[in-house]
N, CA and C atoms as a LAMMPS dump frame, in Angstrom:
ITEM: TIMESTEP
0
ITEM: NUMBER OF ATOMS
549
ITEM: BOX BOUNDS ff ff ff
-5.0000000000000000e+02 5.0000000000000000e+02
-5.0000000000000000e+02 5.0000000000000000e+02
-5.0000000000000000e+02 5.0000000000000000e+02
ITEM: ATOMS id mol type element x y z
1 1 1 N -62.332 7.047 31.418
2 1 2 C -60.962 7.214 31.804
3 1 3 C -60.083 7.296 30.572
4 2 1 N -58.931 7.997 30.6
5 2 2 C -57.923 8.083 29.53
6 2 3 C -56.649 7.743 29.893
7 3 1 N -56.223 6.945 29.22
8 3 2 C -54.684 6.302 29.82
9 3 3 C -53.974 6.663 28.628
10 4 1 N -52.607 7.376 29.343
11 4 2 C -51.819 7.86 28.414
12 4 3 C -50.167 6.594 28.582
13 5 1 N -50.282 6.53 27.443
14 5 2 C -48.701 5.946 27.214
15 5 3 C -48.032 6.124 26.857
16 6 1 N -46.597 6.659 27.191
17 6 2 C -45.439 7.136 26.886
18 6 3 C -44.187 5.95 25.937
19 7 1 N -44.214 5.932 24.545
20 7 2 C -43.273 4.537 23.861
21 7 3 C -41.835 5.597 23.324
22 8 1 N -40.695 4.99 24.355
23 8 2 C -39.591 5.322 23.863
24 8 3 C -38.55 4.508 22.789
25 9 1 N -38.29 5.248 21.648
26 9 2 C -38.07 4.332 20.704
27 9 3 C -36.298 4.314 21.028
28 10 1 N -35.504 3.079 21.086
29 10 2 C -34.24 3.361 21.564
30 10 3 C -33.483 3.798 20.177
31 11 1 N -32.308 4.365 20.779
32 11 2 C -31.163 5.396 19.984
33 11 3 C -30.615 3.737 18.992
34 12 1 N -29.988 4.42 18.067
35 12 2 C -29.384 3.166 17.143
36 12 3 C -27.485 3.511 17.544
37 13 1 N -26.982 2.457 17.645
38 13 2 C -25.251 2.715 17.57
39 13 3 C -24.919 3.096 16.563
40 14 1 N -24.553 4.595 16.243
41 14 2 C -23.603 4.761 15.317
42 14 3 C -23.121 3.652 14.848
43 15 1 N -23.502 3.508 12.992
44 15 2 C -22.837 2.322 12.412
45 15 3 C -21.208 3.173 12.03
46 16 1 N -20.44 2.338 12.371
47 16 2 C -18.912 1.839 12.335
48 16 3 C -18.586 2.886 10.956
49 17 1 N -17.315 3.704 11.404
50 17 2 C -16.441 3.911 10.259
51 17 3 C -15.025 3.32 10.154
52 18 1 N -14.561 3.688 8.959
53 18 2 C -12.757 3.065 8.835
54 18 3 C -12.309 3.767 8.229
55 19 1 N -10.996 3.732 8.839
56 19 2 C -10.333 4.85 8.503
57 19 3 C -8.351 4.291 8.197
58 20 1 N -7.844 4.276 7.24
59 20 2 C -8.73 5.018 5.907
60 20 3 C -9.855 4.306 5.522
61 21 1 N -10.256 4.931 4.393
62 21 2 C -11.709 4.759 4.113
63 21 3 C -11.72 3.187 2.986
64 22 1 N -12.666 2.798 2.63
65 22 2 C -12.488 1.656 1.556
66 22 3 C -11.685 2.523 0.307
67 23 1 N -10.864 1.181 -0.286
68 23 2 C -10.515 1.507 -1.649
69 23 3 C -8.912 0.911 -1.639
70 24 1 N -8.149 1.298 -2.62
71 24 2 C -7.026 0.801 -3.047
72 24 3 C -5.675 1.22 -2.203
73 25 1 N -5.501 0.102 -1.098
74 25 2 C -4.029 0.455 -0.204
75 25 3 C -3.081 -0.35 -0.24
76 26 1 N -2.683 -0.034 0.111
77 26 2 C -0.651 -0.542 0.24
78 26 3 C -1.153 -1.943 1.013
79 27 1 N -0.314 -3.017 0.941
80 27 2 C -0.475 -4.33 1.814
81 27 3 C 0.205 -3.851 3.193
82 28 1 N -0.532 -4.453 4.709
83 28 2 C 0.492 -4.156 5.33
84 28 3 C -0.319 -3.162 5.833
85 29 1 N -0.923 -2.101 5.727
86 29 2 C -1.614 -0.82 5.66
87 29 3 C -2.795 -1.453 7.047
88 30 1 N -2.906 -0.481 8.454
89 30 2 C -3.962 -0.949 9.329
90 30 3 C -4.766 0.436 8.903
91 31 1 N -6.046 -0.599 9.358
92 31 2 C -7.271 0.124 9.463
93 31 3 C -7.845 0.329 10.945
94 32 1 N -8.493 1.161 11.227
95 32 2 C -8.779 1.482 12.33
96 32 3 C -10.163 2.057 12.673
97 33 1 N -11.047 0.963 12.935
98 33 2 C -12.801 0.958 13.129
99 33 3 C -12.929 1.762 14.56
100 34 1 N -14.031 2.653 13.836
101 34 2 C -14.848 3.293 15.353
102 34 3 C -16.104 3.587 15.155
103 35 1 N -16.566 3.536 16.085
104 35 2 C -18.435 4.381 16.426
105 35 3 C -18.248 4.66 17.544
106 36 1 N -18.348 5.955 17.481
107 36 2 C -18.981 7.298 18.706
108 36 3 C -19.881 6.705 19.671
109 37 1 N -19.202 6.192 21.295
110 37 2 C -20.121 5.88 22.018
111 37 3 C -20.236 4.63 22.112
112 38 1 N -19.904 3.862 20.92
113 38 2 C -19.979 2.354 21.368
114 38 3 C -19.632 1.46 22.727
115 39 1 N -19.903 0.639 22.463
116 39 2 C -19.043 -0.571 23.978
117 39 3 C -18.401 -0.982 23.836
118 40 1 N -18.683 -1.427 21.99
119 40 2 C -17.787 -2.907 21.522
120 40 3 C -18.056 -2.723 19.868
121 41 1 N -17.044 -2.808 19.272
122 41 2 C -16.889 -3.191 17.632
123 41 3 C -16.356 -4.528 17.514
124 42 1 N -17.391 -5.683 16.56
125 42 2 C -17.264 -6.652 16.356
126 42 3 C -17.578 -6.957 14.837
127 43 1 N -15.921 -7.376 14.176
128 43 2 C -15.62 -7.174 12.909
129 43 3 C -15.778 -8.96 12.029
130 44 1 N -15.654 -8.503 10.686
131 44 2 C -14.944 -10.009 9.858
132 44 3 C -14.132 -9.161 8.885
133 45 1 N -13.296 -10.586 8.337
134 45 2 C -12.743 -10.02 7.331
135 45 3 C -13.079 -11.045 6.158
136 46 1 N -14.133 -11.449 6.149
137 46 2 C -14.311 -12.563 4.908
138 46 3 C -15.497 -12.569 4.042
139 47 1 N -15.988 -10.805 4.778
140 47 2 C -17.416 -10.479 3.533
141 47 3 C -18.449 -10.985 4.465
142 48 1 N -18.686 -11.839 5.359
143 48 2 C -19.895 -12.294 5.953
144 48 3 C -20.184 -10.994 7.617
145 49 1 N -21.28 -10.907 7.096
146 49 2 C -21.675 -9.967 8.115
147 49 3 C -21.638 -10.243 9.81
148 50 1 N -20.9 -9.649 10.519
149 50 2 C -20.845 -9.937 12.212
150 50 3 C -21.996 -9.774 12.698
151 51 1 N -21.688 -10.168 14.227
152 51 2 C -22.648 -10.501 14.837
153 51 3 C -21.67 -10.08 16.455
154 52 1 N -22.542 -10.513 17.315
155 52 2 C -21.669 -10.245 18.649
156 52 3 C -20.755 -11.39 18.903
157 53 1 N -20.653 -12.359 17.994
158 53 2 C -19.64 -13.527 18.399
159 53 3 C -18.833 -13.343 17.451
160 54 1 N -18.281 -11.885 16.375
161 54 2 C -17.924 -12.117 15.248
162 54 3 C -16.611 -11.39 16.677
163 55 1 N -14.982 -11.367 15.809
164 55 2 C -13.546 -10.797 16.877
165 55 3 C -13.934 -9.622 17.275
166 56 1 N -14.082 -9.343 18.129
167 56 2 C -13.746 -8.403 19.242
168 56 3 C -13.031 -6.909 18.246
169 57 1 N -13.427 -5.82 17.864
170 57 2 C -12.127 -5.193 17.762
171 57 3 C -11.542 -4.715 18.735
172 58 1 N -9.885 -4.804 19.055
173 58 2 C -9.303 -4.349 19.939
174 58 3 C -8.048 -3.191 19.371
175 59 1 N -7.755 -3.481 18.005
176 59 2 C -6.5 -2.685 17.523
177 59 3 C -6.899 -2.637 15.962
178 60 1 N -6.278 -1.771 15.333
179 60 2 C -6.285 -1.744 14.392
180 60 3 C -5.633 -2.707 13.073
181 61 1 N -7.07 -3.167 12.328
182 61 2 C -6.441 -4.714 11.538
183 61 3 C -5.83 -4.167 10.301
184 62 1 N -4.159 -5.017 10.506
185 62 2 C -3.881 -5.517 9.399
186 62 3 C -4.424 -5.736 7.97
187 63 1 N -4.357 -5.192 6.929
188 63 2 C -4.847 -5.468 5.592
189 63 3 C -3.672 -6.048 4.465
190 64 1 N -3.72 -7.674 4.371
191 64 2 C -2.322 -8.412 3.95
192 64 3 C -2.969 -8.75 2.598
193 65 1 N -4.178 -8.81 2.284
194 65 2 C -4.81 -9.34 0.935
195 65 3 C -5.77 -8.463 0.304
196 66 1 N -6.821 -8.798 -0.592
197 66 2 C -7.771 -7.442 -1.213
198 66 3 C -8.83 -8.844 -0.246
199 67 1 N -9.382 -7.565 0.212
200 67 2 C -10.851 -8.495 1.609
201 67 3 C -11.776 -7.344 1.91
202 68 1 N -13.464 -7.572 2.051
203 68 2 C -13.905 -6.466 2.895
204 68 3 C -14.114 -6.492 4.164
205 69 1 N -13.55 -5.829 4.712
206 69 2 C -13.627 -5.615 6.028
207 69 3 C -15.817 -4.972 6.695
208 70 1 N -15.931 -5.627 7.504
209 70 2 C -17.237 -5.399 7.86
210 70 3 C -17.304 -5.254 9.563
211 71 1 N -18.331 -4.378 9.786
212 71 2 C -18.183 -4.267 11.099
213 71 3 C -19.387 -3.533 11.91
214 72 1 N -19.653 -3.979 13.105
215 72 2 C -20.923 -3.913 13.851
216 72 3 C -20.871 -3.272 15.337
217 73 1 N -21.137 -2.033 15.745
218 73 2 C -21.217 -1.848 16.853
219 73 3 C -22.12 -1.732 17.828
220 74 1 N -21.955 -2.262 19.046
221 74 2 C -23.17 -2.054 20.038
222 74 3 C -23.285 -1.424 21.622
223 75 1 N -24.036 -0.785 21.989
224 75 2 C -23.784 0.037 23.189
225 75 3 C -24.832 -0.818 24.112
226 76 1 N -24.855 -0.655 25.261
227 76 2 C -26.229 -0.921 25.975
228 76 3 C -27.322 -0.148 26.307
229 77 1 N -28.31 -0.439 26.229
230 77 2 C -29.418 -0.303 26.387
231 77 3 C -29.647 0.568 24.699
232 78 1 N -29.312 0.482 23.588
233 78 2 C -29.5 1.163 22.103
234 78 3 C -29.365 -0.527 21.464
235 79 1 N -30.144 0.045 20.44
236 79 2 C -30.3 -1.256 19.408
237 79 3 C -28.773 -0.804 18.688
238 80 1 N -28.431 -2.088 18.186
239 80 2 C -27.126 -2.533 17.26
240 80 3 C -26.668 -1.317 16.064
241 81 1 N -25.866 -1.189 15.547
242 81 2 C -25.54 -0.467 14.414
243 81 3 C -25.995 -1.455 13.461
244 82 1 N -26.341 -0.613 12.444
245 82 2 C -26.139 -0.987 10.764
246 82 3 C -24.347 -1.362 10.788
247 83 1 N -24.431 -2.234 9.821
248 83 2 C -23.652 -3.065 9.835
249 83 3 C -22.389 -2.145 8.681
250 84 1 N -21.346 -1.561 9.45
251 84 2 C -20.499 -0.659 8.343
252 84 3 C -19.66 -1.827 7.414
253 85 1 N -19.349 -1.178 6.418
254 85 2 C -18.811 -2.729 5.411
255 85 3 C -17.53 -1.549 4.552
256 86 1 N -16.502 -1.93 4.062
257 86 2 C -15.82 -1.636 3.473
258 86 3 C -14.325 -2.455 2.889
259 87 1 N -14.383 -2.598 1.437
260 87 2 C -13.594 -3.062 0.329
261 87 3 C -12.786 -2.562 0.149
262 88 1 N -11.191 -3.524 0.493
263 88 2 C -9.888 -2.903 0.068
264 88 3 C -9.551 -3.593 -0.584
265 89 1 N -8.472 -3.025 -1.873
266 89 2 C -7.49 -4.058 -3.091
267 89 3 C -6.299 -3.401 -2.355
268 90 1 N -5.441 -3.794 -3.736
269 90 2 C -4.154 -3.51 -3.427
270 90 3 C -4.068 -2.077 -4.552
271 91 1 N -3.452 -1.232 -3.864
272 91 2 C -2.896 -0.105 -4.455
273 91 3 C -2.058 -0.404 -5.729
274 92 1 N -1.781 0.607 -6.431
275 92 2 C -1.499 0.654 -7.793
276 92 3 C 0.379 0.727 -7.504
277 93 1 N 1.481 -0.14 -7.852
278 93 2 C 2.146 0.154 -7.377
279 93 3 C 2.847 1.292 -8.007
280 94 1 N 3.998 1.537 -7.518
281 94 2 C 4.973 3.22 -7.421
282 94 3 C 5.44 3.023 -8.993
283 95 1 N 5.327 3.464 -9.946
284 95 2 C 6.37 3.257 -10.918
285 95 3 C 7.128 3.947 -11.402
286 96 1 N 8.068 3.833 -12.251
287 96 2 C 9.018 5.121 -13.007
288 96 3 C 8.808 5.571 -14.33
289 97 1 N 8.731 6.907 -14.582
290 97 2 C 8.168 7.257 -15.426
291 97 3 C 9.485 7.267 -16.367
292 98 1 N 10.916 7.644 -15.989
293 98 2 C 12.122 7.369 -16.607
294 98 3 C 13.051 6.303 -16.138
295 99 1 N 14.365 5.838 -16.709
296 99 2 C 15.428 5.416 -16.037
297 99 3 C 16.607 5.008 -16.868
298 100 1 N 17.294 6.509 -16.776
299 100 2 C 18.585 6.661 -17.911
300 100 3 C 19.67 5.845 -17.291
301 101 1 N 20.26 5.283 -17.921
302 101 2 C 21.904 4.573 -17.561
303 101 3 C 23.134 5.108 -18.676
304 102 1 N 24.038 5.794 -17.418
305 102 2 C 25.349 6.63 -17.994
306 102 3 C 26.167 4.899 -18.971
307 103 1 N 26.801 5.79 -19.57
308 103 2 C 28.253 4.63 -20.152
309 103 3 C 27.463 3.997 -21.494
310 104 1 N 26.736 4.504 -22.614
311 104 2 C 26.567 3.919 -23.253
312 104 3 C 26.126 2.813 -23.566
313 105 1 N 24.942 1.997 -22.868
314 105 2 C 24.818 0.584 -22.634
315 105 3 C 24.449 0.089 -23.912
316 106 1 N 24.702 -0.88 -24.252
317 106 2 C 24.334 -1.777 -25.658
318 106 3 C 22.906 -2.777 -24.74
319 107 1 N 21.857 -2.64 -25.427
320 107 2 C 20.937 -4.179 -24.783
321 107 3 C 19.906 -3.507 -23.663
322 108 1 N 20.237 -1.938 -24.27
323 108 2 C 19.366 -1.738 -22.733
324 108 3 C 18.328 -0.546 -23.628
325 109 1 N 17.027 -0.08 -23.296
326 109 2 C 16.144 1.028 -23.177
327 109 3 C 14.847 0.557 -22.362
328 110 1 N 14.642 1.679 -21.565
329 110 2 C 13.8 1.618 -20.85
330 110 3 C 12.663 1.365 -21.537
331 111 1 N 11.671 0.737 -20.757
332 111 2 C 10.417 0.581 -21.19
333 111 3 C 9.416 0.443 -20.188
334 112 1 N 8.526 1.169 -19.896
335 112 2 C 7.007 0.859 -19.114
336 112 3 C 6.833 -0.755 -19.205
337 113 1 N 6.703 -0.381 -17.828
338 113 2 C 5.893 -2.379 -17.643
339 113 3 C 7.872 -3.119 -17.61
340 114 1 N 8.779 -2.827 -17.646
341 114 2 C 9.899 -3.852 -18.208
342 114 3 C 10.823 -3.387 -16.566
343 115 1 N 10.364 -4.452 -15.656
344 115 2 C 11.328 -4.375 -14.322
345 115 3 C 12.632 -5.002 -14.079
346 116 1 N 12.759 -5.939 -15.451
347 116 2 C 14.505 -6.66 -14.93
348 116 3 C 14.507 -6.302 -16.586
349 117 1 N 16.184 -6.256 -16.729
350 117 2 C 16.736 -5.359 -17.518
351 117 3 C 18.06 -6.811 -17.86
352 118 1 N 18.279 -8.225 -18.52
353 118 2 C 18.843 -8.632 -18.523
354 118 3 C 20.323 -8.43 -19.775
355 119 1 N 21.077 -8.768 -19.54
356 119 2 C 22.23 -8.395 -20.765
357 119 3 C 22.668 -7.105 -21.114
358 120 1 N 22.597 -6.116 -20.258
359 120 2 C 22.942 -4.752 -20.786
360 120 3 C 24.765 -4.831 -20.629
361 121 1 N 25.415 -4.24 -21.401
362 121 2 C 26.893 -3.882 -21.361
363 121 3 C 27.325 -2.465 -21.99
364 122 1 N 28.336 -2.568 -21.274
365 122 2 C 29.073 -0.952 -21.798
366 122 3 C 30.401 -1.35 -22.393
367 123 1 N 31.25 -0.546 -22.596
368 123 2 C 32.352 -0.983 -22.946
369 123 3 C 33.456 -1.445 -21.854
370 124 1 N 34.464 -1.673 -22.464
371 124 2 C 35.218 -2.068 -21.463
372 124 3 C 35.898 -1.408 -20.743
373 125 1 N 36.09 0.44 -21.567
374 125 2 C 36.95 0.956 -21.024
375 125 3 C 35.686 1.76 -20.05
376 126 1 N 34.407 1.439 -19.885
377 126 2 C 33.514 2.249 -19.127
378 126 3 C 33.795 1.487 -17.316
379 127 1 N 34.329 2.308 -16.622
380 127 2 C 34.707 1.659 -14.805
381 127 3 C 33.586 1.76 -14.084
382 128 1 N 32.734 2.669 -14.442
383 128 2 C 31.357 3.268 -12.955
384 128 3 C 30.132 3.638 -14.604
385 129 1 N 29.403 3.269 -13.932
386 129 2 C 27.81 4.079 -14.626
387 129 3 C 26.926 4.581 -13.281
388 130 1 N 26.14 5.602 -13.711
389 130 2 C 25.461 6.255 -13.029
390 130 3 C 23.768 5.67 -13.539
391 131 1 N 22.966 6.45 -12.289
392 131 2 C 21.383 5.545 -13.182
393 131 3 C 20.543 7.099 -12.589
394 132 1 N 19.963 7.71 -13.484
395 132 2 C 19.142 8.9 -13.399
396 132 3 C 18.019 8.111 -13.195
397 133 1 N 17.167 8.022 -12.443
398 133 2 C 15.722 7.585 -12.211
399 133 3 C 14.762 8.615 -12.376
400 134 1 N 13.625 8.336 -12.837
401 134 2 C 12.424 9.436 -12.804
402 134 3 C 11.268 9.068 -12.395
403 135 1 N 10.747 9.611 -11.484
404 135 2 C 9.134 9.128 -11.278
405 135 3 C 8.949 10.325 -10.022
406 136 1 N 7.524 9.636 -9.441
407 136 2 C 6.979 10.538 -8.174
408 136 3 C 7.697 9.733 -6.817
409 137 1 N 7.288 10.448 -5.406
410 137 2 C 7.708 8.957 -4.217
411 137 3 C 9.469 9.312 -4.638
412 138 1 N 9.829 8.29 -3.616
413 138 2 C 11.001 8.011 -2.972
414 138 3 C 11.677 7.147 -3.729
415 139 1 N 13.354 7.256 -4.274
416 139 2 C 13.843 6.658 -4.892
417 139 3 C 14.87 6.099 -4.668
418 140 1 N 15.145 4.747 -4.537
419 140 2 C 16.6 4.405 -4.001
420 140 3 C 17.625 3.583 -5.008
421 141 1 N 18.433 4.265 -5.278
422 141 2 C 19.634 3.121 -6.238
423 141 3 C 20.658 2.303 -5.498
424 142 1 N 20.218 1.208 -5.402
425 142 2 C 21.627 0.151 -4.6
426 142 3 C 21.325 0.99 -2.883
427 143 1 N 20.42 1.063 -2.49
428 143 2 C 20.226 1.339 -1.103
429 143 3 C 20.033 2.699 -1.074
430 144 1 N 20.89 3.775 -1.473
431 144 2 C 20.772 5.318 -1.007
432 144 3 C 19.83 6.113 -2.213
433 145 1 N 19.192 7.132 -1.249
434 145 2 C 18.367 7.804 -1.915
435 145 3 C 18.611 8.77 -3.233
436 146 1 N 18.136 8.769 -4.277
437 146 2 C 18.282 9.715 -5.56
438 146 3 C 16.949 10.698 -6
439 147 1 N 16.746 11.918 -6.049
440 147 2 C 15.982 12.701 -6.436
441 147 3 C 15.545 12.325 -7.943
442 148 1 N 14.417 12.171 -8.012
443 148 2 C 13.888 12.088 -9.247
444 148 3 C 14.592 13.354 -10.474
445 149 1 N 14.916 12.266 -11.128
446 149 2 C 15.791 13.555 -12.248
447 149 3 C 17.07 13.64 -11.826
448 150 1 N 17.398 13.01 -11.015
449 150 2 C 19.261 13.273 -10.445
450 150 3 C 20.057 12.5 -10.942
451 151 1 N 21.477 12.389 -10.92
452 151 2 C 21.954 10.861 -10.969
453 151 3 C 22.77 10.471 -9.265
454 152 1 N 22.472 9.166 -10.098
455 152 2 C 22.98 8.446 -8.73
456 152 3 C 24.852 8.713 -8.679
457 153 1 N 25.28 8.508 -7.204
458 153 2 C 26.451 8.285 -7.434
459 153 3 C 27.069 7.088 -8.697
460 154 1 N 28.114 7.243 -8.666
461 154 2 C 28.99 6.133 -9.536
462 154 3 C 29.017 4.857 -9.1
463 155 1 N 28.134 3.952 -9.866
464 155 2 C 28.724 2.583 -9.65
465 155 3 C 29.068 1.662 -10.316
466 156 1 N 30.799 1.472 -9.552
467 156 2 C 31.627 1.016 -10.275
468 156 3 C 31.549 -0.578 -10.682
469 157 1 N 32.173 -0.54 -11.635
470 157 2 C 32.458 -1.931 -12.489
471 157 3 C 33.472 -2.593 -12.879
472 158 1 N 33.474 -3.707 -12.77
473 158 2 C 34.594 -4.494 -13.113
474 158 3 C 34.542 -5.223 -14.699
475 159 1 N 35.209 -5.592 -15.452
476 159 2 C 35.647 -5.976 -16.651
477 159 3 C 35.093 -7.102 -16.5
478 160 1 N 34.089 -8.091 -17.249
479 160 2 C 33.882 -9.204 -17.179
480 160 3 C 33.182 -9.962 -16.148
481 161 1 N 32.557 -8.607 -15.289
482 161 2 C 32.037 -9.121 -14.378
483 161 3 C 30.651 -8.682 -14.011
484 162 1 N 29.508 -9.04 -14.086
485 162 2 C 27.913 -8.746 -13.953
486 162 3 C 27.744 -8.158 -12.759
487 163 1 N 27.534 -6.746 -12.562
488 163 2 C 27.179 -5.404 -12.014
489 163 3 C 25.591 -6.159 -11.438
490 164 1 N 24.782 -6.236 -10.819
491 164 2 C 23.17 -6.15 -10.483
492 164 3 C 23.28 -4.825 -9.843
493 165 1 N 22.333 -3.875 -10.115
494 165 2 C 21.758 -2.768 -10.126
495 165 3 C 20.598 -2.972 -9.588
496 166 1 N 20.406 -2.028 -8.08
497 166 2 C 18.632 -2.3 -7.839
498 166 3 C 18.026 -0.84 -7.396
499 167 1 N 16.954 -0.419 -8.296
500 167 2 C 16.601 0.592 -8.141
501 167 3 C 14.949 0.547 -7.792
502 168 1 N 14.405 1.09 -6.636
503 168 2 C 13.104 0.818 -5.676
504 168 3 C 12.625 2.237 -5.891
505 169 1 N 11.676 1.79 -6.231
506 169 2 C 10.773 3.196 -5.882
507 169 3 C 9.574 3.387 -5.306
508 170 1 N 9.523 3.676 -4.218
509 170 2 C 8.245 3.593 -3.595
510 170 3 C 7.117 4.929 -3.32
511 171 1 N 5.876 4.73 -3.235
512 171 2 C 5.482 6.37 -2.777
513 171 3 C 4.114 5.578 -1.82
514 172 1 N 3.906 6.841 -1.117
515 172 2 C 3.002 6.599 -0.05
516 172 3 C 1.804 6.09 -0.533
517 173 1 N 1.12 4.947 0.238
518 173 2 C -0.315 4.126 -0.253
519 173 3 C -0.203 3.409 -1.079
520 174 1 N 1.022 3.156 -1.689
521 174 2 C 1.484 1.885 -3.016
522 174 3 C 2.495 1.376 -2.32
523 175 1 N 2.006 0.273 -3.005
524 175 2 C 3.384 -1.023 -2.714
525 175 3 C 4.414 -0.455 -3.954
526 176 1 N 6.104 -0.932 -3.087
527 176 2 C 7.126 -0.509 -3.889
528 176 3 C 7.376 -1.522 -4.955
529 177 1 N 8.154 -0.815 -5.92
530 177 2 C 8.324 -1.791 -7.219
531 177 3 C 9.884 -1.25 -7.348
532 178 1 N 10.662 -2.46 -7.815
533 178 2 C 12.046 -3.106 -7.83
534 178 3 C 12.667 -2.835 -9.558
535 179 1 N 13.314 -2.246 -9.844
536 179 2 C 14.044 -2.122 -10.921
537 179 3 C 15.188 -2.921 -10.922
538 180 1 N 15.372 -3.849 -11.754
539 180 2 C 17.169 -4.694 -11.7
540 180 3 C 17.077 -4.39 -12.839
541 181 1 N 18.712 -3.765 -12.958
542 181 2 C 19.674 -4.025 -14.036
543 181 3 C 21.267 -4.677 -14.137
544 182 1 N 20.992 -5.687 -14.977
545 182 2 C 22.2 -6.665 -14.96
546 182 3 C 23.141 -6.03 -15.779
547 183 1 N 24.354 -5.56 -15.613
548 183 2 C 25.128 -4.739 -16.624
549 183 3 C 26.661 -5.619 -16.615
């Protein structure tokens, strides 16, 4: 006699992607895990590999620190996914590549790396200075937006009295960075 046996080997769950992908993002920034077909994605965020008792994914997580995110999906009747894993830092933040100030300032030149700007003055007979900003991303002086290379409107000054200047520049996937100038 010959007995034949038929061995079906089961399908594996698509292991887990994220999207965006690992690497350097903005804080604040969600990620959003999937596998094709799954039942259930069950994540960590502390480097230790899940399991079916690891959270539930239900929404897309929050990324507030540099952590790898790891993650496991499973369907029924298919064996488990390989276990998808992916490492985020923090993005490089926005910076300015210029940042001219009208009125002659005494105490002031820009410098890479130099975000507060203390003791700058103009003269007395100077009423308003303007602030040309330069970089990539979105630029704001004292709240409203300025084109890289533009100047800002006029802002005015009083005699004897300390001006704070705040100039933000932010661009997409970086955290924003804060320019003060005390004039």
């Amino acid at each position: 006699k010959t007995y034949t046996i038929n061995v079906t080997r089961n399908d594996i769950t698509p292991t887990p992607t994220f999207s965006p992908v690992a690497g350097a993002i903005a804080f604040g920034t969600t990620v959003s895990i999937s596998s094709t077909g799954a039942d259930a994605i069950y994540y960590t965020t502390d480097g230790s590999d899940p399991t079916i008792a690891s959270t539930l994914y239900a929404a897309p997580v929050a990324i507030n620190s540099a952590l790898t995110l790891k993650a496991l999906a499973v369907k029924a009747g298919w064996d488990n996914s390989a276990i998808g894993s992916a490492a985020y830092t923090q993005a490089a933040s926005a910076d300015l590549t210029g940042l001219v100030l009208s009125g002659s300032p005494s105490n002031y030149t820009f410098a890479s790396g130099t975000y507060t700007y203390n003791g700058v003055t103009v003269l007395n007979g100077v009423s308003s200075v303007t602030i040309t900003p330069t970089g990539a991303g979105t630029i704001t002086v004292d709240g409203t937006t300025v084109s890289s290379g533009s100047a800002s409107a006029a802002i005015s000054l009083t005699a004897g009295v300390e001006k704070t200047i705040l100039i933000v520049a932010t661009e997409t996937g970086k955290s924003a960075k804060t320019y003060t100038i005390n004039v």
